[in-house]
N, C-alpha and C positions, 0 to 999 in steps of 0.2 A: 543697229541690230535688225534683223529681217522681220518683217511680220509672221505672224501665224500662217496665212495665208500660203503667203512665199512657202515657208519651210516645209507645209502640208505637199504644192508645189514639186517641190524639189526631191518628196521622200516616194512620189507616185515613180521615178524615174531610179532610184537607190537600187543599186545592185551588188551594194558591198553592207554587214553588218551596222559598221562601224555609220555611213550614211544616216542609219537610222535612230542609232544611238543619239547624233548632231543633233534630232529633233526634238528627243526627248529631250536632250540637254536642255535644249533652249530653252524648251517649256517648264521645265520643273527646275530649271537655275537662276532663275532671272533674282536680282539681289536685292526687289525693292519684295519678294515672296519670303523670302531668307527673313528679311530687316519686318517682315511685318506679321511674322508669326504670333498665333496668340491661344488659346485655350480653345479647344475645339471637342472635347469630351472626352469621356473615358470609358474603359469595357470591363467590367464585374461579372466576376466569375468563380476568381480564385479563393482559394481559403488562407492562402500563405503569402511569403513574400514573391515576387515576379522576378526570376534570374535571368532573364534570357529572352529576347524576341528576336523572330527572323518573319520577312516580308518572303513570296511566294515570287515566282520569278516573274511572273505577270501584273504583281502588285494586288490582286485579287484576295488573298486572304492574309492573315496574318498570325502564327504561331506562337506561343506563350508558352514555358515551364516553370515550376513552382515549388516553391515548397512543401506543398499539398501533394507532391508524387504523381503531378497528373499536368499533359499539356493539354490544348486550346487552340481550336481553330477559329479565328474570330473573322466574319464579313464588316470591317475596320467601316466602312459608309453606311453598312445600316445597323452597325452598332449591337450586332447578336454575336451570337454563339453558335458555329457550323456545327463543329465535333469538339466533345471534350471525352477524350482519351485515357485512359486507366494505363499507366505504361509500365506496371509491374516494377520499377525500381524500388528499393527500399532505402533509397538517401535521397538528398533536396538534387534535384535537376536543374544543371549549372549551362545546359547547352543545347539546343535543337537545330536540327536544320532539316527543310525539305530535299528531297531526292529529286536534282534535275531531272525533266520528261519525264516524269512518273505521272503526268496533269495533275499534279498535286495529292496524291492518293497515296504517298509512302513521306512518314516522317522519318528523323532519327532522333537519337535520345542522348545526353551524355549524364551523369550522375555520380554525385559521393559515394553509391556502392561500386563504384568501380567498371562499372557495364556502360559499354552502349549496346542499344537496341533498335531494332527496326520494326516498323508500326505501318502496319496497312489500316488506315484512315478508312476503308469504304466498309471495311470488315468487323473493326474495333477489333483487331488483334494484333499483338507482335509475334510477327514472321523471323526472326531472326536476334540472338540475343550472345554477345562478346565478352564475357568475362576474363580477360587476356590482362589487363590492368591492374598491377596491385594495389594502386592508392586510386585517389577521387581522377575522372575525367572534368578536367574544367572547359573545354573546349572540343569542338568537332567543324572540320573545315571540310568542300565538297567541291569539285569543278562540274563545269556544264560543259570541259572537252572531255573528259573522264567521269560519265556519270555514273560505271558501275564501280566506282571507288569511292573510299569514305576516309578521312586522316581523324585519328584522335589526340591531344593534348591531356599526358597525364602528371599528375604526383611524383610519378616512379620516373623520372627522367627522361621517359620514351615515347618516341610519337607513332604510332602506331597506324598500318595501313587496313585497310579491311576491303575484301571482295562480297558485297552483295549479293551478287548470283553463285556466291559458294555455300555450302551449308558448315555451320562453325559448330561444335559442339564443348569447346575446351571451357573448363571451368578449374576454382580451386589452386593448387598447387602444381597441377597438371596445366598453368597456364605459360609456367616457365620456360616451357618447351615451344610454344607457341613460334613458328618461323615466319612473323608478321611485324617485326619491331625494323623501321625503316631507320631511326633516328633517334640515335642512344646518347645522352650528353653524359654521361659515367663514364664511358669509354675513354673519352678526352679529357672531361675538364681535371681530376684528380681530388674534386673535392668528397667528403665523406656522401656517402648516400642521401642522407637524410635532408644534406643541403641543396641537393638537385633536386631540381620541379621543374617539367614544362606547363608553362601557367596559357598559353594561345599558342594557335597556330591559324595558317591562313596561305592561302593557295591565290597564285598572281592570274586573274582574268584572264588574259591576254597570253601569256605565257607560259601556260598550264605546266610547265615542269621546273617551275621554281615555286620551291615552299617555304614563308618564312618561320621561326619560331621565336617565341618568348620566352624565358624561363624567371627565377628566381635570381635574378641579378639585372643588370640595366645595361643586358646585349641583346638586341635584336640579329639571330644568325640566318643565314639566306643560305641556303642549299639550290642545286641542281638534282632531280629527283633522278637525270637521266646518269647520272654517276652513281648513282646511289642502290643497294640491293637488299633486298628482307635479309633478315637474321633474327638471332633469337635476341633476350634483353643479357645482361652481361653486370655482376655485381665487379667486378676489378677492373680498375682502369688499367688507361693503356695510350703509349705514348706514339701511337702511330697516328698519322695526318687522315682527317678525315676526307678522301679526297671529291666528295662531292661539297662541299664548302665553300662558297663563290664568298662569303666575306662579314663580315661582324660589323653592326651599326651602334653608334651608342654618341651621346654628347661629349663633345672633345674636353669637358673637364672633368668626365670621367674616365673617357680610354687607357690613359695610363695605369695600369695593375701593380703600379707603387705607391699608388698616390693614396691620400688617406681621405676619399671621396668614396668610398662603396657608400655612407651612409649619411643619412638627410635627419638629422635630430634623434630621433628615439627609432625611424622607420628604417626599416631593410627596404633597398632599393630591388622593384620586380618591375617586369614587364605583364599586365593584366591583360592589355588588348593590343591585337597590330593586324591592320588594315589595309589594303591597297585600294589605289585610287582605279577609278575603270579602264581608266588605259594599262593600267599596268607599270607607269614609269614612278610613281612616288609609293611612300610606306609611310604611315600614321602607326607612334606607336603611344603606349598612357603607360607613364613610370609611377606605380606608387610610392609616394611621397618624396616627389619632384612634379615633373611639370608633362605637359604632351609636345611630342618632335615628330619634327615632316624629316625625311629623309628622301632626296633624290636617287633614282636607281640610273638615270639617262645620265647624269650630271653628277659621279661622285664627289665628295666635298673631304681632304683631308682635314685634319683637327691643326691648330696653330700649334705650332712646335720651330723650334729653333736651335733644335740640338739635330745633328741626325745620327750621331752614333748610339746604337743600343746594343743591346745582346741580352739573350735571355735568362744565359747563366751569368750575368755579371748583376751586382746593383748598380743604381742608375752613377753613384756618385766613382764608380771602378769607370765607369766610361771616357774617354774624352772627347769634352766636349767640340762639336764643330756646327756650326752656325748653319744652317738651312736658306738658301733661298727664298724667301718668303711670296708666293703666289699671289698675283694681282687679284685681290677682292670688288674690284671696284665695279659697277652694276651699270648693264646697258640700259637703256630708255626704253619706256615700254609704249612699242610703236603698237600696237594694238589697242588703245584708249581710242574714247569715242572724241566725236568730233568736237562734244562737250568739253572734251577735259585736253584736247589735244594742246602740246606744247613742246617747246624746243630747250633739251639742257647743254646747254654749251657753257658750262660756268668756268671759267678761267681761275688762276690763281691769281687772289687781290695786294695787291703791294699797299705799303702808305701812301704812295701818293694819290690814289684810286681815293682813300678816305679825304685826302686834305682837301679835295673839289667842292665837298660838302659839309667846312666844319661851321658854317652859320650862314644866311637864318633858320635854316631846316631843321625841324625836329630831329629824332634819333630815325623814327618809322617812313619820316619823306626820305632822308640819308639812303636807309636800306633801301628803298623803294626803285630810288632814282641808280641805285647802283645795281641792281637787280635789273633791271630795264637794260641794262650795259650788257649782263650777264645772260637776257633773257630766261631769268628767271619769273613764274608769272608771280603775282599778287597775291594768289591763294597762295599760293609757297609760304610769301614772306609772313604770310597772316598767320597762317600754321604756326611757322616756328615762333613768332611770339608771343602767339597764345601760348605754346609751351612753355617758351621762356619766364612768360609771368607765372603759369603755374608751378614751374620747377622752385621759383622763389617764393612761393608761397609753401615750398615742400611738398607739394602733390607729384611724386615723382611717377606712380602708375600714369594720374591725369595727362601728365608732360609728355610719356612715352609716347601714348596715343597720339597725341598730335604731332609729333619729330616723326613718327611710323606711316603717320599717315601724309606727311610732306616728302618724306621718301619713296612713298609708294607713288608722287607726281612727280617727284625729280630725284632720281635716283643718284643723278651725280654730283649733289651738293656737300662738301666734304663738310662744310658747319655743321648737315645734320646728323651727319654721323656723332661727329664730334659731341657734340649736346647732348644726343641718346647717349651716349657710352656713357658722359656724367652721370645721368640720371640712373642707369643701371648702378652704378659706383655705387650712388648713394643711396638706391631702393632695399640693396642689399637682400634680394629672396636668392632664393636657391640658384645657381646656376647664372647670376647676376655678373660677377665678376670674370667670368669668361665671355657671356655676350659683350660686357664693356671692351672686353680683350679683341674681339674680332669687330665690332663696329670702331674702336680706333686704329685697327690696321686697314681696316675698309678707309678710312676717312687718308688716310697715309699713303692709300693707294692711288687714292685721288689726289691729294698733294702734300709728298716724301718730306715738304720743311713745315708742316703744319707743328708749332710748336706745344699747343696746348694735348693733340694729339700722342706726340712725344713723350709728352712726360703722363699720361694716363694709361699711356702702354706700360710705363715702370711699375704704374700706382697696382694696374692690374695682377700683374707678377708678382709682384709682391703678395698680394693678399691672396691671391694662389697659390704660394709656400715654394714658389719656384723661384727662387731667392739668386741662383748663381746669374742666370736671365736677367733677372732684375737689375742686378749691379754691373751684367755686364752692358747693356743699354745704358745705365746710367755715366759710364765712364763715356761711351758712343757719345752721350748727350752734352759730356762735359767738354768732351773735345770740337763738337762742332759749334757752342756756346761758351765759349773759352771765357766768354765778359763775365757771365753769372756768377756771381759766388756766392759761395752756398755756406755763409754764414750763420751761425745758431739763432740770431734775432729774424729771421727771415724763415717765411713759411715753409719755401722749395728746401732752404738750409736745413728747418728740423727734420724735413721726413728724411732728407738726404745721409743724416747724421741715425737717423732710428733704423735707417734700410741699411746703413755698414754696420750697424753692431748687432741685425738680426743674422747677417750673412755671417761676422765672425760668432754670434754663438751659434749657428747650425754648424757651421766647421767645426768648433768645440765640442758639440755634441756628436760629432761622428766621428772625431780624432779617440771621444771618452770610449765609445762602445765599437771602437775599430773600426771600422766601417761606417755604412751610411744607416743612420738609425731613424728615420723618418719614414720607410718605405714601409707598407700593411704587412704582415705577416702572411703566408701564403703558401700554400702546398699544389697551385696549380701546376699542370703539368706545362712542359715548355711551350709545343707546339698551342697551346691555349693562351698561355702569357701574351705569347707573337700576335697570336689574332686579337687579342684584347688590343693591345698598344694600336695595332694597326686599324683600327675600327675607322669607320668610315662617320663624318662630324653631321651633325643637324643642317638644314638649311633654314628652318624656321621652326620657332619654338611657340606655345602657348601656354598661359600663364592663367591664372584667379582661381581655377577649381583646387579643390583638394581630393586627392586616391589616396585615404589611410585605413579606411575602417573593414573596407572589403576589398579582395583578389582578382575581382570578377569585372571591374567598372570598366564602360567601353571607351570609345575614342572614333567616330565614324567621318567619311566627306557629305556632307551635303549637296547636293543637287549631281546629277548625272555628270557633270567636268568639276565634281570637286569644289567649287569655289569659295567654300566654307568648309570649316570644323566644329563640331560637336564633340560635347562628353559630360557625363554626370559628375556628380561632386556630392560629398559630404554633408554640406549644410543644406541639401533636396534640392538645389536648382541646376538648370539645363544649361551649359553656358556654350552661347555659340561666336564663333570669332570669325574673322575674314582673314583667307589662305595665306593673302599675296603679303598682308602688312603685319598680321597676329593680333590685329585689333578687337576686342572687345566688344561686339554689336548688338548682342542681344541678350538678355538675362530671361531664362521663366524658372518660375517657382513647380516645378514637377511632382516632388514627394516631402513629407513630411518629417522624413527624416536624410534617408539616402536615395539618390539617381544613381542605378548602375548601367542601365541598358539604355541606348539611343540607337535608332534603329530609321534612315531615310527611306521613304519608298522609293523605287526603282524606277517611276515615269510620272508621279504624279507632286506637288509642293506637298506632300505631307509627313511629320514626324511624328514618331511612337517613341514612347518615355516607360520606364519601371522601374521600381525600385523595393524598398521595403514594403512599403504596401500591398494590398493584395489586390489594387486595379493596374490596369494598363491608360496613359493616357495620351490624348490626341494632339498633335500640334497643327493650325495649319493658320495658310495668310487671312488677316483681317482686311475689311478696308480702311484704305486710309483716309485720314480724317476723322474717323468716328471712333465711337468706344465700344462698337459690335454689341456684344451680347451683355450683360450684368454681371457676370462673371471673368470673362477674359482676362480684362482688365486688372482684374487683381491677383492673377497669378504672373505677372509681367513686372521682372522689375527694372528701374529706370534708371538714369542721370548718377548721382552721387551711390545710391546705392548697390549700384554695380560695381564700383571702386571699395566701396566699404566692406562688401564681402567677401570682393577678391582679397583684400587686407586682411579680414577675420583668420579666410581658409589660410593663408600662411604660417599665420601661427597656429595653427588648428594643429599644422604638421610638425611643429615644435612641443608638441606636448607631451609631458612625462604622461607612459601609464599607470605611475601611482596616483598621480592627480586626477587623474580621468574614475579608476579605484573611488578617492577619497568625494570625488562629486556623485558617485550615485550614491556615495551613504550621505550624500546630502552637507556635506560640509562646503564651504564658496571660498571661490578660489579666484583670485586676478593675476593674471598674468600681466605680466611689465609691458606695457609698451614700446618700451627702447630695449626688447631684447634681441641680441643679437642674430640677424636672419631672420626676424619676425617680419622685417617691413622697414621700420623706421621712419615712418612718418608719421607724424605728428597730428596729435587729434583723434588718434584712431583709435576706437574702444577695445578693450581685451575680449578677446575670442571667445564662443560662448560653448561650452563642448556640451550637444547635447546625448544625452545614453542612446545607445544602439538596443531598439527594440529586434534587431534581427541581426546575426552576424554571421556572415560566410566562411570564413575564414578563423 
């Protein structure tokens, strides 16, 4: 990596943006700043909860709104208070953003009355104020190629465009009229009113004429603004294509809109935040109660599927079925590592007699070692995976993952490690588990098509995905190409063999009773909506441990200027940050005291802003290493075992009845099972502790 030097060097001579940005990157991405963040103060001010922070585009000040009906201009290095703002809303303010080129002297507003408003910071006035929205604004997106534009995220299904330099006067029921609604999802989706929200929106750097949106469902839709034209809002839908619609993101074991996955325990699956990275090629989105997903926009990712007949007016079970080609998964080397980590995966497929070379006096670990050495796989590799190995059989399947994720993030074409993660998803069993099992054993498959153990974890996968015709039609696949096996009832492959035919003949029983196919959700989507759901485009990487149940609002951001990290708040107050490329786990701080909704990176310096229920905003930046810094730091930093133990907790957190959550503020004690299903499943782990929501957004 370049010196400081150098890169100062190199930006004296930059004659493109994008040169400069490199520098920043470098300087505020480095991962040992990420990996070494710690408590670095907080700013008081507020009277309420903190909904919302936005960084100044120069990183210079930093904006706050509240439940107090008032935002904050904070100088974040000397820890004051610039301007604190009276902004006339009369609901909690869920959203600010600065006015690009304004030198920082115009904010904007969004809130539960329904308004956004525009705020001359030098003056202490609002210059301009939008009542066009009939329910709450939960979001406000802005571009720095379009500054005299503003996007709003509302309630009412509609996202809404606004001119700055025009003067708006509409208020009331006079707002219906309003020819400012860019992006109706009533129009299309066909669900009743009440169920339509747009919950975020967000505008792509780089290519300022795509906007995505979030709503109250677990689609991320991507529009072209340049298709797209004002109109007023619209209470009837309507079955015409909306044709600025570039395409619908969502995780491939939910895409299908028959499937009986809209919902994750007791929580309605939404989209709270979505992000793009500074390039512009990927999108961060936070599902409440589920998990957070990276989605490539340069590299789309179809969902695993293996059928390819659909139709929108048929049920899935009227189709006939035809098998799909199944797209090579299997992951190139990442020739970009440093000279550190540099190595060669050239891993071959291993026969028995590869094994028989080494069956004495060598241990199990010299075995692997010295066949590794064949395969030029390095040492750290093998060390990984057996660190996993032991931890998988000690049932620490989070522990495992992290270590299989992070031997694949060195060698990407080791089908073992596929193979081993997908176990361990099997058996973590959280949300969303059993289709990454499904796509890390077709990766593993991709790498090598007789992998056996592979094979039959694809069936395991189907299965417990309810996609039962799949399942048994692989398993005949399986029988045929392992003609010796028999699948006897005293034999382990024999029982599930024997439980997966008589789950397939009662789902045919069950759709022969009620005519048709009676598994698929109930649904009044319209067609053209059904299509884009099915056809959504799949995750590339997911992140896992926090929990999004209690509030609508919780963000999801990249850290460092190239992204190389994710952040996002959680439930139980802490900041959870993970690494891009693997999904690992790296850093845990303790933020608030009850809920982190906001996470917010500065734009050129290693610093992060946190809020939440509380009524401060606080600081994150790098410690040094080796030490314990300040008296304090230190113990909002949590570590080793109990970053696993929380991520465990939040799972079941998102299991949880609302009458029990009821029955705990009247004070009654409640445990939750540990072997409940989707909680976790691992062992040891203590029941979740629900603490009451002193402040709720939602």
């Amino acid at each position: 990596m370049d010196n400081i030097s150098r890169l100062t060097a190199k930006r004296q001579y930059a004659i493109h943006d994008w040169q400069d940005r490199q520098l920043t990157g470098s300087l505020n991405g480095f991962s040992s700043h990420v990996e070494r963040l710690g408590y670095g103060g907080q700013l008081e001010g507020h009277s309420g909860c903190v909904n919302c922070l936005e960084w100044s585009a120069d990183g210079s000040l930093l904006a706050s709104g509240s439940d107090d009906l008032s935002a904050i201009i904070w100088d974040p290095f000397l820890r004051k208070t610039v301007v604190q703002m009276p902004t006339g809303h009369t609901g909690n303010i869920f959203s600010v953003k600065f006015v690009p080129f304004s030198d920082n002297c115009h904010l904007l507003s969004g809130a539960e009355d329904g308004e956004v408003r525009l705020h001359n910071l030098r003056h202490l006035e609002t210059t301009q104020a939008w009542g066009c929205n009939h329910k709450r604004v939960k979001r406000i997106a802005t571009s720095s190629h379009k500054p005299h534009l503003c996007w709003s995220a509302a309630e009412d299904g509609c996202i809404r465009q606004f001119d700055i330099r025009e003067p708006h006067t509409c208020q009331g029921e006079s707002a219906a009229g309003c020819r400012n609604v860019l992006i109706d999802l009533k129009r299309t989706s066909g669900k009743p009113s009440d169920t339509i929200q747009c919950k975020c929106v967000a505008v792509n750097p780089v290519r300022s004429e795509q906007i995505a949106v979030g709503a109250l469902d677990a689609f991320v839709r991507l529009y072209d603004m340049r298709m797209l034209s004002l109109d007023r809002s619209s209470k009837e839908p309507s079955n015409v294509v909306s044709p600025g619609c570039i395409g619908y993101f969502t995780p491939g074991q939910i895409s299908n809109p028959y499937s009986t996955s809209s919902k994750r325990g007791y929580n309605t699956l939404a989209t709270t935040y979505i992000a793009f990275n500074s390039e512009g090629t990927e999108l961060l989105a936070n599902l409440s109660g589920e998990h957070i997903y990276l989605y490539r926009l340069d590299s789309l990712r179809a969902p695993l599927r293996y059928f390819s007949s659909f139709s929108v007016k048929k049920d899935p079970s009227e189709c006939e079925p035809v098998y799909m080609s199944i797209p090579s998964y299997a992951p190139r080397c990442n020739t970009t590592a440093s000279a550190k980590n540099a190595r060669t995966c050239t891993h071959t497929h291993t026969h028995a007699r590869d094994f028989a070379k080494f069956s004495s006096p060598h241990t199990h670990v010299e075995r692997l070692l010295c066949l590794s050495e064949e395969a030029n796989i390095s040492e750290e590799v093998v060390r990984l995976k057996e660190h996993g190995n032991m931890l998988y059989k000690e049932k620490s399947w989070t522990a495992s993952i992290q270590q299989y994720s992070a031997a694949i993030d060195l060698c990407p074409q080791w089908h073992v490690l596929y193979s081993n993660r997908a176990l361990a998803y099997f058996n973590r069993k959280w949300d969303g588990d059993f289709y990454a099992s499904l796509r890390d054993s077709e990766t593993a498959l991709s790498l090598k098509p007789t992998h056996k153990k592979s094979l039959q974890r694809r069936i395991y996968c189907l299965h417990k995905l309810e996609r039962l015709e799949e399942a048994e039609r692989f398993l005949n696949c399986y029988r045929e190409a392992f003609p010796g096996e028999e699948g006897e009832e005293d034999t382990h492959w024999g029982k599930y063999e024997m439980e997966l035919r008589r789950a397939v003949t009662e789902a045919i029983a069950f759709t022969a009773c009620r005519n048709g196919f009676g598994r698929h959700r109930s649904t009044n989507l319209m067609d053209w909506e059904v299509s884009k759901q099915y056809g959504a485009y799949d995750y590339q990487q997911r992140f896992c441990g926090h929990c999004n149940t209690h509030t609508d609002i919780k963000e999801a951001s990249f850290l460092g200027e190239r992204g190389q990290y994710v952040a996002a708040g959680s439930d139980d107050g802490n900041v959870y940050v993970w690494h891009k490329e693997s999904g690992n786990l790296v850093r845990m701080l303790a933020g608030d005291e009850s809920i982190v909704n906001c996470i917010q990176w500065h734009p050129s310096a290693p610093l992060l802003a946190s809020s939440g229920i509380e009524n401060v905003v606080r600081l994150w930046e790098p410690k040094p290493p080796g030490t314990n810094g300040l008296s304090q730091p230190q113990e909002r930093v949590v570590t080793g075992a109990d970053m696993f133990k929380s991520s465990q907790e939040n799972q079941k957190r998102m299991k949880v009845d609302p009458f029990e959550v009821m029955l705990r503020r009247m004070g009654f004690q409640i445990r939750m099972s540990a072997n409940q299903e989707g909680g976790g499943g691992e062992e040891g782990a203590e029941a979740a502790s629900i603490d009451p929501m002193a402040c709720r957004q939602s």
